[in-house]
C-alpha atoms as a printed R data frame, in Angstrom:
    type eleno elety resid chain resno      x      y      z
1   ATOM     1    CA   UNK     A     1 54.389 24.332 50.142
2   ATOM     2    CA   UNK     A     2 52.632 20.899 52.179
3   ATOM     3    CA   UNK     A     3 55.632 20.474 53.810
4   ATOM     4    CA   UNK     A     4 55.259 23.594 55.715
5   ATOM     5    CA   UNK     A     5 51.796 23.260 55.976
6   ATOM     6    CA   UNK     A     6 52.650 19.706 57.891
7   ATOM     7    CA   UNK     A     7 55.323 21.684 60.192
8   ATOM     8    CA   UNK     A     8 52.466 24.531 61.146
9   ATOM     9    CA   UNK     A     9 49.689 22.268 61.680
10  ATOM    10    CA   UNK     A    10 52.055 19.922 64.546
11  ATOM    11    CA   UNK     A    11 53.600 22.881 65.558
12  ATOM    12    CA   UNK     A    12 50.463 24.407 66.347
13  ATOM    13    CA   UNK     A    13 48.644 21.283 67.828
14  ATOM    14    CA   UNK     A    14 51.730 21.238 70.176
15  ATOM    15    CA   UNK     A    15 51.674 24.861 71.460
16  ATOM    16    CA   UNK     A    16 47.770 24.423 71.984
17  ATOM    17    CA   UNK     A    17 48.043 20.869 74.314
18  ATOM    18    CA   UNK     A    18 51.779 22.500 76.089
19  ATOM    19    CA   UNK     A    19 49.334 25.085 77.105
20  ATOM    20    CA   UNK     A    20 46.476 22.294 78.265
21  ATOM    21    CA   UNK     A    21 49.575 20.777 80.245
22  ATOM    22    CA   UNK     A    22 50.991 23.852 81.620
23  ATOM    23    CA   UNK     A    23 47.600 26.003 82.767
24  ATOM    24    CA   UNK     A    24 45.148 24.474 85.317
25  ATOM    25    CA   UNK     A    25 43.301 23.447 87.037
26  ATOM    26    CA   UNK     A    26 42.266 20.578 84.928
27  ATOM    27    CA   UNK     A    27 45.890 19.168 83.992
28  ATOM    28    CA   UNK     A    28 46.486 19.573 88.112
29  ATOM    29    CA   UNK     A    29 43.457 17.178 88.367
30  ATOM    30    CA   UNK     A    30 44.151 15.068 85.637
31  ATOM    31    CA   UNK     A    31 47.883 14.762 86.536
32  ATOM    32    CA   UNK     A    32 47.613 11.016 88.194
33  ATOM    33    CA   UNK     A    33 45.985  9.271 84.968
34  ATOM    34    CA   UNK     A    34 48.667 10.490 82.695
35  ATOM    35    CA   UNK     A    35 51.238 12.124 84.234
36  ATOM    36    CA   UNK     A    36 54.560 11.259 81.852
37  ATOM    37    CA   UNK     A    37 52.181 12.917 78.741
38  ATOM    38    CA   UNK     A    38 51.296 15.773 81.042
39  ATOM    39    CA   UNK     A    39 54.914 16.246 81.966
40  ATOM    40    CA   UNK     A    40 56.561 15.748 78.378
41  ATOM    41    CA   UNK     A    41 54.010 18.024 76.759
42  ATOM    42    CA   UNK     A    42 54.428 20.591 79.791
43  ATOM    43    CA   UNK     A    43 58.470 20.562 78.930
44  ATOM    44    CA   UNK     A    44 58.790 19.802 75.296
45  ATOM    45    CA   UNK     A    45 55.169 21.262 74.121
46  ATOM    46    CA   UNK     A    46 56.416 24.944 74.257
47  ATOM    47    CA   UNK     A    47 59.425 24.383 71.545
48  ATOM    48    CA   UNK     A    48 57.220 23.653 68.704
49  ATOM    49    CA   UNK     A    49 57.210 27.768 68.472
50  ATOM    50    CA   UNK     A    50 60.783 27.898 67.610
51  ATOM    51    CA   UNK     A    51 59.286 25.459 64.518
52  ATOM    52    CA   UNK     A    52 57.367 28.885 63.442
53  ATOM    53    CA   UNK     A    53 60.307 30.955 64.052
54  ATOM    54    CA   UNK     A    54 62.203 29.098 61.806
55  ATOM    55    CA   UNK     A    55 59.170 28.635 58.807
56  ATOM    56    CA   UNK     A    56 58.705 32.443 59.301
57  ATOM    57    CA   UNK     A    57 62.420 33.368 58.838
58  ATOM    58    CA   UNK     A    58 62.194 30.934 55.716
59  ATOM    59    CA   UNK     A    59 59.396 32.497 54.045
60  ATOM    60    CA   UNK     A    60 60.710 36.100 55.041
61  ATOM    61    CA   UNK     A    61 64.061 35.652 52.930
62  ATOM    62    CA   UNK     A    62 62.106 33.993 50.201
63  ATOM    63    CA   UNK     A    63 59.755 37.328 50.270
64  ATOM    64    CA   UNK     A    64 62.113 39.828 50.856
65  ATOM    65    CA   UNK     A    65 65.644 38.628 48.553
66  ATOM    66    CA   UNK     A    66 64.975 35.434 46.792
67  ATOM    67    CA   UNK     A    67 67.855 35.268 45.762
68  ATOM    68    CA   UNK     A    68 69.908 36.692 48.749
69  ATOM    69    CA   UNK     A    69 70.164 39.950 47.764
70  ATOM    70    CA   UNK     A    70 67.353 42.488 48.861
71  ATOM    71    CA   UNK     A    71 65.206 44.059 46.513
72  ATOM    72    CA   UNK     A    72 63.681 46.122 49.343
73  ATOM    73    CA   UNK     A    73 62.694 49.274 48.101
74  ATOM    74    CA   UNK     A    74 60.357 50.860 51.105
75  ATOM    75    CA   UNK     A    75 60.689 48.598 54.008
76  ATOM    76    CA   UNK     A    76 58.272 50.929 55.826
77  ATOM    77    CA   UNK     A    77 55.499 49.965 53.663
78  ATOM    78    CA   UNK     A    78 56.698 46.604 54.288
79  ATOM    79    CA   UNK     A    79 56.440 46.449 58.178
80  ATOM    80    CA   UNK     A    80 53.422 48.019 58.163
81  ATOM    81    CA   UNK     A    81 51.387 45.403 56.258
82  ATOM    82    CA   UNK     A    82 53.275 42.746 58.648
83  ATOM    83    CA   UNK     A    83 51.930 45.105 61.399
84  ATOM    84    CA   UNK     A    84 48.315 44.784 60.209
85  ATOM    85    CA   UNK     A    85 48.852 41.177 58.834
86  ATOM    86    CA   UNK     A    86 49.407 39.988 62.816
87  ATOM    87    CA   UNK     A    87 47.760 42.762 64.709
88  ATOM    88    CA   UNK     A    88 44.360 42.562 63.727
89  ATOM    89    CA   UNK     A    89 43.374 39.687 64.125
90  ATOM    90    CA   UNK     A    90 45.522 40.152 67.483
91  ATOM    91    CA   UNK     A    91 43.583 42.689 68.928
92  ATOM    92    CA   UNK     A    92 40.289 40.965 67.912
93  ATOM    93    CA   UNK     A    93 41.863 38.191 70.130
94  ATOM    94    CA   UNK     A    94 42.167 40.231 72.911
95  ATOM    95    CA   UNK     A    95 38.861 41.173 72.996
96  ATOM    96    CA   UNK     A    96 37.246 37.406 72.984
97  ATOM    97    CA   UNK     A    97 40.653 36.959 75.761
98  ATOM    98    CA   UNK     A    98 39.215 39.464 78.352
99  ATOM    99    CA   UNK     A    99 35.523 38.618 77.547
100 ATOM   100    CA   UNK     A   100 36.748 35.179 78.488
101 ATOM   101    CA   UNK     A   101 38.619 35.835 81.510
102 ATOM   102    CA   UNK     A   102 35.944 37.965 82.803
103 ATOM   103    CA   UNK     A   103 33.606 34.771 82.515
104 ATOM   104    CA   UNK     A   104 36.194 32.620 83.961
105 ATOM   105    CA   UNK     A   105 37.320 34.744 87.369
106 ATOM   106    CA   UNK     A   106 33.127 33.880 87.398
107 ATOM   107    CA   UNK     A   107 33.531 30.799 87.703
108 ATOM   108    CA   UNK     A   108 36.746 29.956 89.393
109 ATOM   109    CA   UNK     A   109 40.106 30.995 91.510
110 ATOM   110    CA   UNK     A   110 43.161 30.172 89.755
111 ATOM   111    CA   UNK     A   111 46.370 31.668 88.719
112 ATOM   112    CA   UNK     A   112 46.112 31.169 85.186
113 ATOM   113    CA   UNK     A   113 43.238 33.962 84.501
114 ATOM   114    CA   UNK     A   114 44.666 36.541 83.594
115 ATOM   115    CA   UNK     A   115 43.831 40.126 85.457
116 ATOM   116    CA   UNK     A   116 41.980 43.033 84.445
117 ATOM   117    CA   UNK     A   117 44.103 44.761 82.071
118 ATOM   118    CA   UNK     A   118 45.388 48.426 82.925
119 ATOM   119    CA   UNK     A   119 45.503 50.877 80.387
120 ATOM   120    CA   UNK     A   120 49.284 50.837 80.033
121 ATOM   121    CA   UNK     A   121 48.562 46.919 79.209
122 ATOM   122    CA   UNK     A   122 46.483 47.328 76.305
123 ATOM   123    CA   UNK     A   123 49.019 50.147 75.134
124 ATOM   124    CA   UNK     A   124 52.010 47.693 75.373
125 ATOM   125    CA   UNK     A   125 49.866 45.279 73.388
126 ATOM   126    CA   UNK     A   126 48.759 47.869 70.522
127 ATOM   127    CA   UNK     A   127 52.373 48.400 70.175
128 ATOM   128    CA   UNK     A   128 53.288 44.692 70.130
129 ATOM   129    CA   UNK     A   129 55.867 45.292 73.251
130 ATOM   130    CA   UNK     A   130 54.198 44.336 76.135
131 ATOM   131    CA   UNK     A   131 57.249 41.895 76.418
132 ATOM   132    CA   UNK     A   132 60.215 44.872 75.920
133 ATOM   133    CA   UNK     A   133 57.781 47.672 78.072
134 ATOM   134    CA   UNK     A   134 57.713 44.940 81.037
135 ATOM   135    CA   UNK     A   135 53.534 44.908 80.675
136 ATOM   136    CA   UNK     A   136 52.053 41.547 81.893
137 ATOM   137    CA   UNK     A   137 50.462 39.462 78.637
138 ATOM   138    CA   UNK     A   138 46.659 38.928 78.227
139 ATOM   139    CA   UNK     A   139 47.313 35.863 77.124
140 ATOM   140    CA   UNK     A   140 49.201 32.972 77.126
141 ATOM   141    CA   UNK     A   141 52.101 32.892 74.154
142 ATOM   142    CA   UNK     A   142 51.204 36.462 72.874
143 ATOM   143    CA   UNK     A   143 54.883 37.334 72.633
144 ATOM   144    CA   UNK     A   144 55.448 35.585 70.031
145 ATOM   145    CA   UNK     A   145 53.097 38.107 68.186
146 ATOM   146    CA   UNK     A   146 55.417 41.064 69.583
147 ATOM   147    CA   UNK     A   147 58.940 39.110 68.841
148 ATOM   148    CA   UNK     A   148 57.979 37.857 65.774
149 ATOM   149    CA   UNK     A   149 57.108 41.536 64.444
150 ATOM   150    CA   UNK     A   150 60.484 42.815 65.748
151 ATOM   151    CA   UNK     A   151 62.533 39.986 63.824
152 ATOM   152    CA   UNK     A   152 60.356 40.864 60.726
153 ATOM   153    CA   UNK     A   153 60.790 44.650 61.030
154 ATOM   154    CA   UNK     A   154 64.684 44.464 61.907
155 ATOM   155    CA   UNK     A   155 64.806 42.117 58.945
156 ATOM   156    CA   UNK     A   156 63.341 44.424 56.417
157 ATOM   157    CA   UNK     A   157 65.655 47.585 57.519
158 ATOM   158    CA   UNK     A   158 68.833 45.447 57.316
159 ATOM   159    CA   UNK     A   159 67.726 44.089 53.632
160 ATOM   160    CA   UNK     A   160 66.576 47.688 52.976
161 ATOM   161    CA   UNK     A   161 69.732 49.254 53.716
162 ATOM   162    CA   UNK     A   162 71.983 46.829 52.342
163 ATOM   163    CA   UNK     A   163 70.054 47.513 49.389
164 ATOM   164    CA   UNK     A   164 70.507 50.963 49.033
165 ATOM   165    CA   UNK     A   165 74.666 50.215 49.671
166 ATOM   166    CA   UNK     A   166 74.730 47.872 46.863
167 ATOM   167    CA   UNK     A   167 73.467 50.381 44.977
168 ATOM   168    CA   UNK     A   168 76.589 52.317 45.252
169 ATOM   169    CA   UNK     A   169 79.315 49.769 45.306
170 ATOM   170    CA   UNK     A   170 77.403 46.788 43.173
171 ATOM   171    CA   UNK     A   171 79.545 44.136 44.257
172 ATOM   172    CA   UNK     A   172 78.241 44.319 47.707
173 ATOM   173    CA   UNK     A   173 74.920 42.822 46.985
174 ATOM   174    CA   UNK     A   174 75.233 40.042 49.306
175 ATOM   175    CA   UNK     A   175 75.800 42.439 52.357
176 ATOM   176    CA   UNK     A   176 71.888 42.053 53.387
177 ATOM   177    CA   UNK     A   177 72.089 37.958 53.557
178 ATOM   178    CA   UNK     A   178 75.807 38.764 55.146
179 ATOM   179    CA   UNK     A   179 74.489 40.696 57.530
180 ATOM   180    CA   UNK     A   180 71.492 38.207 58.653
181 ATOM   181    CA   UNK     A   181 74.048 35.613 58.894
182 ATOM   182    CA   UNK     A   182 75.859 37.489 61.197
183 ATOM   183    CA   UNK     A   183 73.174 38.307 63.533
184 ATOM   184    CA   UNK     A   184 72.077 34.307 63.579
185 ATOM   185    CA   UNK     A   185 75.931 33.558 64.783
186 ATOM   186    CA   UNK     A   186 75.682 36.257 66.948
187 ATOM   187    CA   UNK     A   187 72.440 35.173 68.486
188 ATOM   188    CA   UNK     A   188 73.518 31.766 68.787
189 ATOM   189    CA   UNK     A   189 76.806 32.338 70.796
190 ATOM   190    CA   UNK     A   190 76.044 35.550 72.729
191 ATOM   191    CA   UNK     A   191 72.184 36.604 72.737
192 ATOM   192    CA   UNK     A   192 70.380 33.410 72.712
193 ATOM   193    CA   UNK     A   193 72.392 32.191 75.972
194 ATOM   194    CA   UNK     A   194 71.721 35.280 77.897
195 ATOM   195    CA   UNK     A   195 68.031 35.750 79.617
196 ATOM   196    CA   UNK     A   196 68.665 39.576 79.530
197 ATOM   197    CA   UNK     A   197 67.824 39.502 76.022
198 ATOM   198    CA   UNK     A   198 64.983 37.457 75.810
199 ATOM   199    CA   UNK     A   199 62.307 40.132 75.241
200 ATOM   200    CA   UNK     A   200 64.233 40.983 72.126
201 ATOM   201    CA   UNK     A   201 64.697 39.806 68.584
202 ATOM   202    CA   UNK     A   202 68.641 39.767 69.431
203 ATOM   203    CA   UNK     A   203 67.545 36.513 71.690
204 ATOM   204    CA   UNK     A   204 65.097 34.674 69.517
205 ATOM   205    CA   UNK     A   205 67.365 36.059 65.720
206 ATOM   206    CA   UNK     A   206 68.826 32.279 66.211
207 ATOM   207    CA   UNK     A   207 65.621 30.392 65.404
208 ATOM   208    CA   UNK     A   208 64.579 33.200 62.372
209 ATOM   209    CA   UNK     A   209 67.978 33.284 61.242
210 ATOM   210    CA   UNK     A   210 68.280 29.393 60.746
211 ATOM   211    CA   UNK     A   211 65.313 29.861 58.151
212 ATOM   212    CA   UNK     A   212 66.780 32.498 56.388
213 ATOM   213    CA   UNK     A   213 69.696 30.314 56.049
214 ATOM   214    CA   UNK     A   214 67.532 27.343 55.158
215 ATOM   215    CA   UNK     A   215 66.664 29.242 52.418
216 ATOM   216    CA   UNK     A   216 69.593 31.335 51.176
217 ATOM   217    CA   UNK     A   217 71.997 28.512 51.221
218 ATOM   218    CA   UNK     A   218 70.178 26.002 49.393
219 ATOM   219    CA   UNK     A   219 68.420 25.514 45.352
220 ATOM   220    CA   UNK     A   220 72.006 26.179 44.471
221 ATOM   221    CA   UNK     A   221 75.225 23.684 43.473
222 ATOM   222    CA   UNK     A   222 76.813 22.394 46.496
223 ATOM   223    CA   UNK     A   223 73.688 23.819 48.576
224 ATOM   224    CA   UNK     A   224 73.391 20.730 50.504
225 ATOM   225    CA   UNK     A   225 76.965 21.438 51.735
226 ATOM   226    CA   UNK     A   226 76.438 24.906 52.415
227 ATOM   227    CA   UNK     A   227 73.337 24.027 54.522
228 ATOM   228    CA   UNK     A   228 75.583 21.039 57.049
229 ATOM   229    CA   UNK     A   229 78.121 23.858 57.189
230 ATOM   230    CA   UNK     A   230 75.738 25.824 59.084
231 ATOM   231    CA   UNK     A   231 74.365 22.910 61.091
232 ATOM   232    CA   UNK     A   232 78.480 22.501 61.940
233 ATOM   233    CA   UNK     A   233 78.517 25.961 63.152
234 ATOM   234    CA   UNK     A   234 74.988 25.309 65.233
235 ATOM   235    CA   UNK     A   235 77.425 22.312 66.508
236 ATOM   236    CA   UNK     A   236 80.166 24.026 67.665
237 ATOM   237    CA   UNK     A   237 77.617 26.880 69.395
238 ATOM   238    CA   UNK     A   238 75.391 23.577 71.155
239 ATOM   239    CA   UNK     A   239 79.417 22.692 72.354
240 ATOM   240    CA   UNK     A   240 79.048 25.982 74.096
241 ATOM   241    CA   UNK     A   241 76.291 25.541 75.782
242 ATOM   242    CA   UNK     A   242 73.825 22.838 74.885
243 ATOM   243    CA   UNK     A   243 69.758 23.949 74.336
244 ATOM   244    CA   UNK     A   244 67.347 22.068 73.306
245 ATOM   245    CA   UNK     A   245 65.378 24.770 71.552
246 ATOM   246    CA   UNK     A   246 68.223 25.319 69.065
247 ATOM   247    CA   UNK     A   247 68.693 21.290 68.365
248 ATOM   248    CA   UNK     A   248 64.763 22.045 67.467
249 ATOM   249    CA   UNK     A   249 65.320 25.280 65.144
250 ATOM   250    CA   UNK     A   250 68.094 22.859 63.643
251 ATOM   251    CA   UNK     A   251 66.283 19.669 62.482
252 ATOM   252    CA   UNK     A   252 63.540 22.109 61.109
253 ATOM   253    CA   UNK     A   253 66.229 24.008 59.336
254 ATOM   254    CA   UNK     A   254 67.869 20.908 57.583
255 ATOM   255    CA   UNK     A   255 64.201 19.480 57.029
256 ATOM   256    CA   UNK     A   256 63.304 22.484 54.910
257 ATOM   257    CA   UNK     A   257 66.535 22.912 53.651
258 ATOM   258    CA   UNK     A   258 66.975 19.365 52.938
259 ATOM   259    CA   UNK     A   259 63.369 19.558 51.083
260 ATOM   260    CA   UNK     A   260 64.319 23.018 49.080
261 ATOM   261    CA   UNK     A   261 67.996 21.502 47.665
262 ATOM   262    CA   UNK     A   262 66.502 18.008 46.651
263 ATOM   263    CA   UNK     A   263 63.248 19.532 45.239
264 ATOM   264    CA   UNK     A   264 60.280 18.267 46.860
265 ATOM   265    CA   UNK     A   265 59.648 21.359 49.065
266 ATOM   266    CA   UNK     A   266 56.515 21.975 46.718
267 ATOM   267    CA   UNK     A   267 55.930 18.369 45.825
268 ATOM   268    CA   UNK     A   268 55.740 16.092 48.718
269 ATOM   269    CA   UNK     A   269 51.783 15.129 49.402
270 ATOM   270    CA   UNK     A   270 50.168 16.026 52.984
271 ATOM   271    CA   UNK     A   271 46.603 15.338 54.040
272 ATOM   272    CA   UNK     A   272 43.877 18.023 53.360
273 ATOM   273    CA   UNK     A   273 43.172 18.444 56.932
274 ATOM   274    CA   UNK     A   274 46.705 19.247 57.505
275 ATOM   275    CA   UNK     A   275 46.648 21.614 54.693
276 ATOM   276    CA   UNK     A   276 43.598 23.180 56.667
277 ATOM   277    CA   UNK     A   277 45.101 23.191 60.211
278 ATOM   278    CA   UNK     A   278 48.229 24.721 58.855
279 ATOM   279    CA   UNK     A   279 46.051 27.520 57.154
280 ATOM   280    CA   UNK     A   280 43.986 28.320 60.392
281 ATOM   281    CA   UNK     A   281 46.943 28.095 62.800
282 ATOM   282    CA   UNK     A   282 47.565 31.598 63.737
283 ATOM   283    CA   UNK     A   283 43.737 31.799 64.517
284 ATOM   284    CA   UNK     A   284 43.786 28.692 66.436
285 ATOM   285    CA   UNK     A   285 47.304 30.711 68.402
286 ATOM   286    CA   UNK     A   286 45.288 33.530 69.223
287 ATOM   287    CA   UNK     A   287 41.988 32.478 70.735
288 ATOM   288    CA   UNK     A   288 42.841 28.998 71.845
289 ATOM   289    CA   UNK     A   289 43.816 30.128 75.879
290 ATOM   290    CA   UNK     A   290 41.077 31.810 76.422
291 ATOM   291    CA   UNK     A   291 38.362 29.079 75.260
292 ATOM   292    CA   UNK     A   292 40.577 26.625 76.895
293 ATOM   293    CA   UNK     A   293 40.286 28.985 80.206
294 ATOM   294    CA   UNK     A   294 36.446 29.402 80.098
295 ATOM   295    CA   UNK     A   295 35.957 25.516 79.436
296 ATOM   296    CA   UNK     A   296 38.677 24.820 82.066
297 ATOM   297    CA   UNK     A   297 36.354 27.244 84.350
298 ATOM   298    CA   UNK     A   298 33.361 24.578 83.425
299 ATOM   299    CA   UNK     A   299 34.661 21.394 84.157
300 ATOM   300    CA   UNK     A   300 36.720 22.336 87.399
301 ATOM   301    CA   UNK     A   301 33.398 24.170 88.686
302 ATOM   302    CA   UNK     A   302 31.095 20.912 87.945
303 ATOM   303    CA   UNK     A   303 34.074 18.199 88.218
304 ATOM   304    CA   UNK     A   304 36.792 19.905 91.116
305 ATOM   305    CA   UNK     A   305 38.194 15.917 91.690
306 ATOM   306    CA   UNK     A   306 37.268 13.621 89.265
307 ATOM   307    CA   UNK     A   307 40.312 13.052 87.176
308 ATOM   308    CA   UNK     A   308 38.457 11.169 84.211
309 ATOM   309    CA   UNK     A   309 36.227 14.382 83.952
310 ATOM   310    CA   UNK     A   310 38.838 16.915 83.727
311 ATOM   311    CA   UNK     A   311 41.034 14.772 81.811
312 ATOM   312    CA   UNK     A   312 37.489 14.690 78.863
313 ATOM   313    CA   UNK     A   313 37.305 18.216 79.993
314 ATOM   314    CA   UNK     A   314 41.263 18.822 78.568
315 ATOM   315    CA   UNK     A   315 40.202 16.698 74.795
316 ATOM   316    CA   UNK     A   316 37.350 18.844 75.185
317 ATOM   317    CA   UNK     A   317 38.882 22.278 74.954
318 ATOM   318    CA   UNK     A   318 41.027 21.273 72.432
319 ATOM   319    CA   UNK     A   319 38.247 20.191 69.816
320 ATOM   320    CA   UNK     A   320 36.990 24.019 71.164
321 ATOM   321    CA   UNK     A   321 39.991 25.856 70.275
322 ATOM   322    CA   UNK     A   322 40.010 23.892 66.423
323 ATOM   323    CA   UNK     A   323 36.354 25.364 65.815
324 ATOM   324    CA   UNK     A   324 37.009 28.611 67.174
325 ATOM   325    CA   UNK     A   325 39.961 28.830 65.518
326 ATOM   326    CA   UNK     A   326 38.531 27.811 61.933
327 ATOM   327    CA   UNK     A   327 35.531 30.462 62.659
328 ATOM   328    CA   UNK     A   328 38.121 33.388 63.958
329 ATOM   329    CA   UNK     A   329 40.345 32.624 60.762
330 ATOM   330    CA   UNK     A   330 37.106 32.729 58.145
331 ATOM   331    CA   UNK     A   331 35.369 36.049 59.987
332 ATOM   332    CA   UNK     A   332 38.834 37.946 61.318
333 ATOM   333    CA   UNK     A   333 41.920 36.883 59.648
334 ATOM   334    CA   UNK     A   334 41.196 36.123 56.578
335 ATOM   335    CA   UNK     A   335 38.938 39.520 56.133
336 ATOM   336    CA   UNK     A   336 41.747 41.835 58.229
337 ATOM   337    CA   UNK     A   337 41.892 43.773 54.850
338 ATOM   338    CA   UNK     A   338 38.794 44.923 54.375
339 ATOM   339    CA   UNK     A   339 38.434 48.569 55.746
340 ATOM   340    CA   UNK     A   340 35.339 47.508 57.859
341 ATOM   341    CA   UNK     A   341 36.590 45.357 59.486
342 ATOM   342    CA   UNK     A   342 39.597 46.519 60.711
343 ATOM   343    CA   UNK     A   343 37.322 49.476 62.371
344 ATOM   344    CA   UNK     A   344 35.288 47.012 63.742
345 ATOM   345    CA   UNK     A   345 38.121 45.344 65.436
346 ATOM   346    CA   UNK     A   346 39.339 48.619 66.477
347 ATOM   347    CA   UNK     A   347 36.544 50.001 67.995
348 ATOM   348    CA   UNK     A   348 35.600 46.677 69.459
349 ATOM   349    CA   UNK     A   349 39.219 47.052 71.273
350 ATOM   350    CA   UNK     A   350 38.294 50.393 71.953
351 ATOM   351    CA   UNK     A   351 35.143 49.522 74.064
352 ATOM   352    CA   UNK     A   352 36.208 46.516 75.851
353 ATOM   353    CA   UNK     A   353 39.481 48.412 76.887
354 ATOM   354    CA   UNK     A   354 37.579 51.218 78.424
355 ATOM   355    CA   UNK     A   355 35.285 48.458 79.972
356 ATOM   356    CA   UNK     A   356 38.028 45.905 81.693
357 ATOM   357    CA   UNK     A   357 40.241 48.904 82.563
358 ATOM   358    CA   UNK     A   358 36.880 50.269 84.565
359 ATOM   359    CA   UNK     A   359 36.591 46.692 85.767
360 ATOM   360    CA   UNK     A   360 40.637 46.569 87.780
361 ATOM   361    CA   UNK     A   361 39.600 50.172 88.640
């Protein structure tokens, strides 16, 4: 599908140059020659990942119930491949992350390295909570790994169980798609507007949900009117209390849905390049802080005031987190299911664990 291709490959090209903006020191320095770009991609940068919230609720209902109802038959099974899909190459993440802090606290003081991790850390992260068990991230925009497996796993249970109702009472069949529905209009009006919630999938179920619905409303008569239905009930919730995350989740809801009901979802042309961004962006997530903090480290030690430099230095870490993105992707991701070398990323884990946990001792 190019036209989520296209939507990964800005999306991710966003998160990568919000996190250039946000995290010094070479933004700081680099500030006075553009600081409108600096200060748009520093606000607006970060809600490209509610783009991937929505693509990744899209492509879960199209996995999961096609055709809105669940055919779901062992969701454990389920949640545990989308545990190893996204935590491998995870935890082989966090491994170049704390070599790459390590080398960065070398070279420079600044608040964006993260710490040595403590053993509780690197539990949290194993588990994919560090966000709900209150542990302090490794890396910048790693709970998105952690939220996105909770929407997934909550997702599969409610399918699986509606699934095993309609079993009994047939005409219930829709009670899975019901169900998600529910918990996007819940999200929208109570969860999503509440900061309490915001380590959960409750909070972040009204991005996800919008691609479910993206899905599950349209490729049917009168789809297109099901679909501006929901955007009039994402209305009426932005009424409420207006955020500009969820006018995001929204135009990338009616763009796939829009693309799905007319029939060019599969159709419409994008550039090969985009095609390969889009296929290497969860690599390019996962190790792109940490290069960007060791060739931050670099530049600020040679070039601590010379804007021009550090502004290079900024272009420069983002053509670094591309390659090391493409390279992580072809030797990690994309071989996660080979036994080997999910022990090697294990025990890899393993080692440098027990070493930065000796290092904060």
């Amino acid at each position: 599908m190019p036209l989520i291709d296209a939507i990964k490959a800005v999306a991710c090209l966003s998160i990568v140059l919000h996190h250039l903006a946000f995290y010094g020191p070479m933004s700081e320095v680099a500030h006075p020659l553009m600081p409108r770009v600096l200060d748009a991609l520093q606000h607006y940068g970060r809600m490209a990942v509610m783009a991937f919230f929505v693509v990744s609720g899209f492509l879960a209902a199209r996995a999961l119930a096609p055709a809105g109802v669940s055919r779901l038959e062992q969701p454990l099974a389920v949640i545990r491949q989308r545990y190893v899909r996204l935590a491998v190459p995870f935890l082989a993440a966090l491994v170049v992350a704390m070599g790459c802090a390590a080398l960065a606290r070398a070279c420079m003081q600044h608040d964006s390295i993260p710490a040595s991790p403590t053993a509780q850390q690197l539990a949290a992260h194993v588990l994919l909570s560090n966000g709900l068990l209150r542990q302090e991230s490794l890396s910048a925009g790693v709970w998105y790994v952690g939220i996105d497996f909770q929407l997934f796993s909550v997702m599969a249970l409610v399918l699986w169980l509606s699934r095993w109702i309609s079993l009994r009472r047939p005409a219930w069949g829709w009670l899975g798609a019901g169900a998600i529905g529910g918990l996007t209009v819940a999200s929208l009006f109570i969860f999503n507007r509440n900061p309490y919630w915001d380590e959960t999938a409750l909070y972040f179920f009204a991005y996800y949900g919008l691609g479910c619905c993206a899905y599950w409303l349209t490729g049917r008569a009168r789809g297109g009117l099901w679909l501006l239905a929901m955007a009039g009930v994402v209305a009426v919730a932005l009424a409420a209390d207006f955020r500009e995350r969820i006018v995001v989740a929204t135009a990338i809801m009616l763009l796939l849905g829009g693309a799905r009901q007319a029939g060019w979802l599969e159709s419409v042309s994008v550039p090969g390049f985009v095609s390969r961004l889009a296929r290497i962006s969860y690599s390019v997530f996962l190790v792109h802080f940490p290069l960007c903090l060791v060739v931050s480290a670099l530049v600020f030690r040679l070039y601590p005031e010379q804007a021009a430099a550090n502004m290079l230095g900024m272009g420069l870490a983002l053509l670094v987190s591309l390659a090391g993105g493409a390279l992580f992707h072809r030797w990690v991701e994309r071989r996660m299911l080979e036994p080997m070398v999910r022990r090697a990323v294990m025990a890899l884990f393993a080692v440098g664990g027990v070493l930065a946990v000796y290092a904060h001792a």
